[in-house]
C-alpha positions in Angstrom: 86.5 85.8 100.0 88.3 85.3 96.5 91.4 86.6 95.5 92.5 89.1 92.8 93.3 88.0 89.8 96.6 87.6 88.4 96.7 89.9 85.6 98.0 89.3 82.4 101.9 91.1 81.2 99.8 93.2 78.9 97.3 94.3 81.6 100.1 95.4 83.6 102.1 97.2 80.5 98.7 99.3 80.1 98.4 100.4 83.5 101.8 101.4 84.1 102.0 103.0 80.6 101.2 106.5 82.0 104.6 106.5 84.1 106.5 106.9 80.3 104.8 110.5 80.5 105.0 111.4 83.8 108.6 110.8 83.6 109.5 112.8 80.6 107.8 115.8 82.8 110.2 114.9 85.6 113.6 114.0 84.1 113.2 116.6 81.9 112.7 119.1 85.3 115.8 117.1 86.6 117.8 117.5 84.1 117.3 121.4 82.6 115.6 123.3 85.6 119.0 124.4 87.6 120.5 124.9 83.7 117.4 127.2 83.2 117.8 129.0 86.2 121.1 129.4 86.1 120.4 131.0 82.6 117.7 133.2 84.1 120.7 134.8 86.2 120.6 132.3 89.3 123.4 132.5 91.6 124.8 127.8 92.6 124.1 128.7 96.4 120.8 129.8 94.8 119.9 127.1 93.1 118.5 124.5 95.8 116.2 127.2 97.4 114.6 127.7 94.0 114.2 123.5 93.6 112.1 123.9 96.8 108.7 124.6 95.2 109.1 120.9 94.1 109.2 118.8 97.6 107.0 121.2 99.0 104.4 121.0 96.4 104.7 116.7 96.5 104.6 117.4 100.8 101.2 119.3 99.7 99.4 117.4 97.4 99.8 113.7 97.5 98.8 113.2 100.9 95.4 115.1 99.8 95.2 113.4 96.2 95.9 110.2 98.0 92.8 110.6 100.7 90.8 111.8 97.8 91.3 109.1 95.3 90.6 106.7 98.2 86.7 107.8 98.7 86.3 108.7 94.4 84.3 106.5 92.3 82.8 108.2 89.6 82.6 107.0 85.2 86.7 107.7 85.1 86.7 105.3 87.8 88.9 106.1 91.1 92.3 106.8 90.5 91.9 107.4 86.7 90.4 110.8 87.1 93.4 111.9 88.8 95.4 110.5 86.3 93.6 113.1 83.1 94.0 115.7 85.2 97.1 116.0 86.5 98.4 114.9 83.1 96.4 117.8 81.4 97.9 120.8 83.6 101.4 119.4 83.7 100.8 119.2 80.0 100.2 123.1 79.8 102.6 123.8 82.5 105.6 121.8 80.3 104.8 124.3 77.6 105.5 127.4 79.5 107.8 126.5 81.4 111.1 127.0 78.8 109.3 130.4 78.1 109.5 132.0 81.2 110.8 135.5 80.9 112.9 136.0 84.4 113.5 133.9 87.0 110.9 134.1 89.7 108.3 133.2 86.5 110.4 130.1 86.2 110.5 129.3 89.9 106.8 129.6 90.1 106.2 127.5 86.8 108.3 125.1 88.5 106.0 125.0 91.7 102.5 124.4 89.4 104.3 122.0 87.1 105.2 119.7 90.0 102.0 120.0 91.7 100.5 119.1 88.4 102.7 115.9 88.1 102.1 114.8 91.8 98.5 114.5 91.1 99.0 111.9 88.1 101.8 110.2 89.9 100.3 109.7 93.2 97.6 107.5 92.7 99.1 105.3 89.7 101.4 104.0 93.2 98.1 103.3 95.1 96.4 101.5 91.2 99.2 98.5 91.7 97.9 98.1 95.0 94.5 98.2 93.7 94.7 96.0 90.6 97.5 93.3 91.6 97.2 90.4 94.0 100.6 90.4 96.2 102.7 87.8 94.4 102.2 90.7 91.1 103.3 93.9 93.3 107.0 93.5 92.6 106.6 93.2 88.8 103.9 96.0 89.2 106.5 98.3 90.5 109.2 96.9 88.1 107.0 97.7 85.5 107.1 101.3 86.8 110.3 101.3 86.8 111.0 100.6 83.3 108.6 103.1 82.3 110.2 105.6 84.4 113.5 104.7 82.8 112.5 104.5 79.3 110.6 108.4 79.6 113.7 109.6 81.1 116.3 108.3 78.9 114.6 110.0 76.0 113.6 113.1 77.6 116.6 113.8 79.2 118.9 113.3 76.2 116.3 115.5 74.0 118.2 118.8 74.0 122.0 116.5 72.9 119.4 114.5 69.9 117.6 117.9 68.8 121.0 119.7 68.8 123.0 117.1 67.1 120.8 115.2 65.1 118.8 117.8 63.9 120.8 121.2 63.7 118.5 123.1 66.5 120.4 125.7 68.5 122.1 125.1 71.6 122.8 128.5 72.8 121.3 131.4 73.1 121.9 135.3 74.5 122.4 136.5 78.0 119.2 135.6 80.0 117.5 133.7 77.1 116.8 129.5 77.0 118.4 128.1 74.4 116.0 126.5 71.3 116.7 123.3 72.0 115.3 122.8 75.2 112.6 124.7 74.5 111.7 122.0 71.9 112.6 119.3 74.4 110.0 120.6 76.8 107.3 120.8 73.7 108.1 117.4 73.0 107.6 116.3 76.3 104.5 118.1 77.4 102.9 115.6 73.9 104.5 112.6 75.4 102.9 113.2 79.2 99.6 113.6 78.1 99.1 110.9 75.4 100.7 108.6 77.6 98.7 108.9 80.3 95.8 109.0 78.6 96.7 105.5 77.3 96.4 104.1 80.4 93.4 105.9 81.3 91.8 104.4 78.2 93.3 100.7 77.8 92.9 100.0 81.9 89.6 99.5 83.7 89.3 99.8 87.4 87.5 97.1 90.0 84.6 98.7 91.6 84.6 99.3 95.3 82.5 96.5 95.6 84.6 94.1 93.8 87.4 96.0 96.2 85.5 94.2 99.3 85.2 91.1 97.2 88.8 90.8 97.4 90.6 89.1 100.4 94.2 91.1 100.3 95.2 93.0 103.3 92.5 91.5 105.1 95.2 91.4 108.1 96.4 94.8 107.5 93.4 96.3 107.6 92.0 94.0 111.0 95.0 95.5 112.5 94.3 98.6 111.4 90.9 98.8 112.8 92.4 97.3 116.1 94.3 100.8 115.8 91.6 102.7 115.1 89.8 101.9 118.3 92.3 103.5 120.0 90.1 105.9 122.7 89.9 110.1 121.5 91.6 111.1 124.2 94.8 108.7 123.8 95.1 109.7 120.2 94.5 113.3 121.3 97.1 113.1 123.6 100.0 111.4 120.9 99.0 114.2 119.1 99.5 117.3 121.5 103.2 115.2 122.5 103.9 115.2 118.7 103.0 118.5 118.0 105.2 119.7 121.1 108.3 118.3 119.9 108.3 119.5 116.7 107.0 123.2 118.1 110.1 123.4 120.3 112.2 121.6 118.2 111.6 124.6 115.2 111.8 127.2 118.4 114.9 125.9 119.0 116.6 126.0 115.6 115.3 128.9 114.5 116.9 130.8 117.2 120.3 129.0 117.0 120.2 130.2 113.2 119.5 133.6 114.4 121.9 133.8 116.6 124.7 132.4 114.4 123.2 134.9 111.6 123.3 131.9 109.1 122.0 131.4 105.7 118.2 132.8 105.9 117.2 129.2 103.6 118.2 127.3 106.9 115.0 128.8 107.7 113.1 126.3 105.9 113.7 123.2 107.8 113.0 124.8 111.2 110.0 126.8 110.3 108.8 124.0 108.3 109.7 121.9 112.2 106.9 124.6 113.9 104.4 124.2 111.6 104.1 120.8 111.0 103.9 120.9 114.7 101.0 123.3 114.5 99.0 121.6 111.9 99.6 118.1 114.5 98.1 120.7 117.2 95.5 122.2 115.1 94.4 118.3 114.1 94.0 117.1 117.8 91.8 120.1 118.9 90.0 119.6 115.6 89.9 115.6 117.0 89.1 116.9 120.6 85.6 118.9 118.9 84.5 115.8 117.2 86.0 116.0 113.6 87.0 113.3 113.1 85.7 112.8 109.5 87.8 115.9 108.8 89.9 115.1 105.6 93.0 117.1 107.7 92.3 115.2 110.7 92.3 111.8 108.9 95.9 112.7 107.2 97.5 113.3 110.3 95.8 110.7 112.4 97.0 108.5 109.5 100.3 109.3 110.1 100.7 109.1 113.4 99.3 105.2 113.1 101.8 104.7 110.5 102.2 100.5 110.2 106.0 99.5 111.7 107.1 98.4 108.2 106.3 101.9 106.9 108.3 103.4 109.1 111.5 101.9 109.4 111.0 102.4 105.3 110.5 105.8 106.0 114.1 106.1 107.3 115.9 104.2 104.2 113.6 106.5 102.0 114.9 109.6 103.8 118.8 108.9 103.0 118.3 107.7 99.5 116.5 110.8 98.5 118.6 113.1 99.7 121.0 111.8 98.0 118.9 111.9 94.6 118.3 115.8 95.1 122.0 116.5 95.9 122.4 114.7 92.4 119.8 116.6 90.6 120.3 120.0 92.0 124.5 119.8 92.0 125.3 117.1 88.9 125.2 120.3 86.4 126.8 122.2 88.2 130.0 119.6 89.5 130.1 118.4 85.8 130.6 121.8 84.2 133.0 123.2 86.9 134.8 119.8 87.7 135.4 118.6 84.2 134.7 121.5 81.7 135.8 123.6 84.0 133.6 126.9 83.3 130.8 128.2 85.3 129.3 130.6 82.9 126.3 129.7 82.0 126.2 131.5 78.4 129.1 130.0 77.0 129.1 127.3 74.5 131.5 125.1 76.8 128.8 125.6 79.3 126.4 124.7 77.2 127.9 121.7 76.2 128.5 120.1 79.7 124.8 120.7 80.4 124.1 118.8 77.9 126.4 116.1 78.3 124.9 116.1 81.9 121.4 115.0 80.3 123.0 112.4 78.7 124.3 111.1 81.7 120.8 110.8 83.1 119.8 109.5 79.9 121.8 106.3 80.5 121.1 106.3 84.6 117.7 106.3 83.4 118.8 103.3 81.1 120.0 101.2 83.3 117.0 101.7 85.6 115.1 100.4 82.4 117.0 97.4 82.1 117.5 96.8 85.9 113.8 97.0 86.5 113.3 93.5 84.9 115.8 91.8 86.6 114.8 93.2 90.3 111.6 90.5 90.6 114.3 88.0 90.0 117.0 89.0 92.1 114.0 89.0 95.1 112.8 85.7 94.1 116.1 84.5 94.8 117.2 86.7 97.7 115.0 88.8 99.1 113.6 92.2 98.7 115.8 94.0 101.4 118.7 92.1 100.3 118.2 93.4 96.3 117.5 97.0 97.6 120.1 97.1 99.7 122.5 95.9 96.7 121.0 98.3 95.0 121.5 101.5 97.0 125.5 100.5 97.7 125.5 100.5 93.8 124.3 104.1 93.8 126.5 104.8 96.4 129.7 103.8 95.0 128.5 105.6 91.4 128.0 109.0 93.0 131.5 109.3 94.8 132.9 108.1 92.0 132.0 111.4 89.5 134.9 113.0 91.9 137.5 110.5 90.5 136.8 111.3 86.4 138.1 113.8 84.8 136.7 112.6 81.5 133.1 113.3 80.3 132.8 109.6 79.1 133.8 108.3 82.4 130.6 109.5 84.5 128.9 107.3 82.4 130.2 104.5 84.5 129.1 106.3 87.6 125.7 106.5 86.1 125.7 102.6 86.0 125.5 102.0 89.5 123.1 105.3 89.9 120.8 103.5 87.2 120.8 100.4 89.3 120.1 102.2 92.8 117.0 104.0 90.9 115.8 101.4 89.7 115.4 100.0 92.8 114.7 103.0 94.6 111.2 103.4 92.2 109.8 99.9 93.0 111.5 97.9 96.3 110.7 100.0 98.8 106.5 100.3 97.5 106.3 96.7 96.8 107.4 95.9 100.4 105.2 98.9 101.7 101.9 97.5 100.3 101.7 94.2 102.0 101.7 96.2 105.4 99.0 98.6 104.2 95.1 98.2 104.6 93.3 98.1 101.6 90.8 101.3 102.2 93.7 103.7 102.9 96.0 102.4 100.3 96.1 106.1 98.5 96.0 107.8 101.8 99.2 105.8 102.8 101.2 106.3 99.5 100.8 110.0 100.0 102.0 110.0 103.5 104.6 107.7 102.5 105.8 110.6 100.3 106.8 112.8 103.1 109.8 110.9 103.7 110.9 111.9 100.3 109.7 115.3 100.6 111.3 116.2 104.0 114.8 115.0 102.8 114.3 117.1 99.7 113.3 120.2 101.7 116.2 119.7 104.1 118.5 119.2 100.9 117.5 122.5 99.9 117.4 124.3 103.2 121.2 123.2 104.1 122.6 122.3 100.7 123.7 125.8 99.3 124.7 127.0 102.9 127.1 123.8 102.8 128.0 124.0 99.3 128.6 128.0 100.0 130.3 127.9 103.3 131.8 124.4 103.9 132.5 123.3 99.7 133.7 126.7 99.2 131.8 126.4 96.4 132.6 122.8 95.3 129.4 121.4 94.1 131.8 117.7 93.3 131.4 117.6 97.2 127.8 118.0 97.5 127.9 114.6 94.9 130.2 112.8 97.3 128.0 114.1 100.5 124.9 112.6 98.9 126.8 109.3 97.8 127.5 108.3 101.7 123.7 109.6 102.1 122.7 106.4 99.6 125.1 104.2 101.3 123.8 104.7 104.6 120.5 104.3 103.0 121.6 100.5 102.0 122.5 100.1 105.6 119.4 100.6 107.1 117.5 98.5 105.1 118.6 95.8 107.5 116.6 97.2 109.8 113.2 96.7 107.7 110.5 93.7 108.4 109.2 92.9 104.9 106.0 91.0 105.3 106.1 88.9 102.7 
């Protein structure tokens, strides 16, 4: 069997050109969601239960788009036609977002705009896989990365560049988004789709045949077949344990928050405990009648086969990304109360520290940009753990930090070393991921791979406002510093991570 070829810098600038769209959708969601919500009339311990639509959407639909994309071939090719569409909706859903009338409009534009950008981002993780041979995966995901960072440094700086370079209002009435990030979301919706369409027009897909051709992951995928033959009733039974702990386990919590009469948005990570439990039950009697070829049962057999490099991933996935939502959900809200020291969303001081907050994530986003080209050569010279783990101390250390300034121009320091974590964050832990993965389930496995940093997110925003509320007293600087020791306990357990290559 022959190998992939390497492809050429160009080749892999084409393919990852869709990312530069796909990230102005997303940083400018980051960076002016809580600050439209908050303008819609959105009480701070509010504000992460609202962000939920977006984990649980990504819990949702990558896993599917994944299993999809895997068994699609079609003129588009197989991941491209995911690619159109998704950029197409989150396209339209960009554009209303900034008009939504009242807040549960915006919530729920929030929701179908980050289902729409799951379905384009999904599979361009599982297309490096596809098109590079190993020793390219790194500088695959680099290139990513510096997509990623270049889209978000523009997008999330739009509303500062349309207000002060151009003259375009920054404020607006009681209950109404102000001009310029109206614009900014315009702007941004052109960007997504053009972009992507780029790379749906300038990249061309192997065939599945020329997919067999190819000897990469021929070991992952004899092991995983060594897996597979696992007997019904063994699987059946791993299931039914699963299923069980997680059932009791949701039980459990959801009657200890009863009975302490917490915060009903607690509610979320128990419930969501029972029925991922059922759906594990529901997909080993499914098993037990012989569906095996069921789409459901395939996720969640998937899952439970998870390769060992995956998982111990999972874990430094699940630390680092709740750290990243405590940052986007609370960095708006620290920023104005800590430093400009008003919490009313309609005033002009407000205004400007929202602002200044996208700026911020304009130069993390930097960074990344820059960072991303220098990862492949820290690895080559270390290692891949030991460059993430750098990495992730980096973003640790720049988090805690935003509780020591008491001068706008200050966090931008702290965004250096969150630039540097993200960088990392967007590329390490897939280009260690995909030398453990088989080479049919590629986009299968990407989407599971998601729910570890979906389920931080939805714990994030089950337990963040109730600890914000009752713990912070309302503090959201300490929901920065929580989510700083989060990424540095991340960096520790990389350690703990085989990297096959």
């Amino acid at each position: 069997m022959k190998s992939k070829p390497r492809l050429s810098f160009w080749q892999i600038w084409n393919m990852s050109f869709g990312f530069l769209g796909i990230q102005f959708g997303f940083a400018l969601q980051n960076a002016n969601v809580s600050r439209i919500f908050e303008t819609l009339g959105a009480k701070i311990e509010d504000i992460p239960i609202l962000w939920i639509a977006a984990p649980l959407t990504g819990l949702i639909v990558q896993p599917i788009i994944g299993h999809l994309s895997d068994r699609t071939w079609n003129r588009l090719g197989r991941r491209r036609p995911y690619f159109l569409a998704g950029a197409i909706l989150a396209s339209l859903a960009l554009l209303i977002m900034p008009n939504s009338p009242v807040l549960w409009v915006a919530a729920g534009m929030l929701w179908i705009m980050d289902a729409s950008i799951n379905i384009s981002m999904e599979p361009f993780r599982a297309f490096v896989g596809d098109m590079l041979p190993s020793e390219q995966r790194t500088k695959g995901f680099a290139m990513q990365s510096f997509f990623i960072g270049t889209g978000a440094v523009v997008a999330s700086a739009l509303p500062y560049l349309l207000t002060n370079l151009f003259g375009i209002e920054n404020s607006a009435p009681v209950g109404i988004i102000p001009p310029s990030v109206k614009y900014s979301f315009y702007i941004g919706a052109t960007a997504f789709f053009f972009a992507v369409l780029w790379t749906v027009v300038r990249t061309k897909e192997y065939s599945p045949e020329e997919l067999a051709s190819f000897s990469e992951n021929n070991t992952e995928e004899n092991v995983h077949s060594e897996k597979s033959s696992i007997t019904n009733v063994s699987s059946q039974k791993k299931k039914k344990n699963i299923s069980l702990f997680f059932i009791f386990s949701g039980l459990i919590l959801s009657a200890f928050f009863f009975w302490r009469k917490f915060n009903a948005e607690l509610y979320i990570f128990s419930v969501g405990l029972l029925i991922f439990g059922i759906l594990m039950l529901i997909a080993g009697l499914l098993e037990k009648k012989g569906h095996n070829k069921n789409g459901f049962v395939t996720v969640l057999d998937d899952f439970t086969r998870m390769p060992a490099t995956m998982k111990q991933l999972a874990i430094v996935q699940f630390f680092s990304w709740f750290a990243l939502f405590a940052m986007w959900i609370y960095t708006t809200p620290a920023v104005t109360s800590h430093i400009y020291h008003t919490s009313d969303p309609s005033s002009e001081l407000f205004n400007e520290g929202a602002n200044w907050v996208g700026i911020c994530f304009a130069v993390y986003n930097g960074i990344a940009a820059l960072i991303a080209f220098l990862l492949p050569v820290m690895a080559r010279y270390t290692s891949r753990k030991t460059t993430h783990m750098i990495c992730l101390m980096a973003g640790g250390a720049g988090l805690i930090s935003i509780f020591l300034f008491k001068s706008p121009e200050l966090l931008l320091l702290s965004m250096v070393g969150v630039g540097i974590a993200w960088a990392s964050i967007l590329s390490m832990p897939y280009a260690i991921l995909t030398g453990s993965l088989p080479r049919d389930k590629m986009g299968v496995y990407m989407g599971i791979f998601n729910f570890f940093i979906v389920i931080p997110q939805i714990l994030a925003a089950s337990i963040l406002g109730f600890i914000t509320k009752e713990i912070f007293k309302g503090e959201a600087i300490y929901s920065l510093i929580l989510g700083g020791i989060s990424m540095a306990i991340a960096a520790l357990m990389v350690l703990f991570v085989k990297d096959n290559d």
